[in-house]
Residue, then its C-alpha position, 0 to 999 in steps of 0.5 A: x532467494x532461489x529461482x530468480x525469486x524476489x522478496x518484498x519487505x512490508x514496506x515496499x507492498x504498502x507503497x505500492x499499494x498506496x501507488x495504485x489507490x492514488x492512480x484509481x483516485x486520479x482516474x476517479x475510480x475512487x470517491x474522496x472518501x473511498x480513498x481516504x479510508x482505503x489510505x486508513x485502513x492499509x496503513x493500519x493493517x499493514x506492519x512495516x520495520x518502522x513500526x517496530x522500531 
């Protein structure tokens, strides 16, 4: 991509984003069941390559 840009691919975002819910629930930022249906309802929400498959 131009200007330095980077492209994230679904499956690098939700990784991260799975990251960053067990950091809330490590720190207890987060319920047990918080995290559980955050965990749920990211990975239902976002398609990754290996879905296609």
């Amino acid at each position: 991509m131009e200007n330095g840009e980077t492209k994230f691919d679904n499956k690098y975002l939700l990784e991260r984003q799975l990251e960053m819910l067990k950091t809330f629930y490590d720190r207890k930022l987060l319920t047990k069941e918080q995290y559980e249906f955050e965990i749920q309802v990211l990975t239902t929400r976002i398609k990754t390559d290996s879905e296609n498959d």
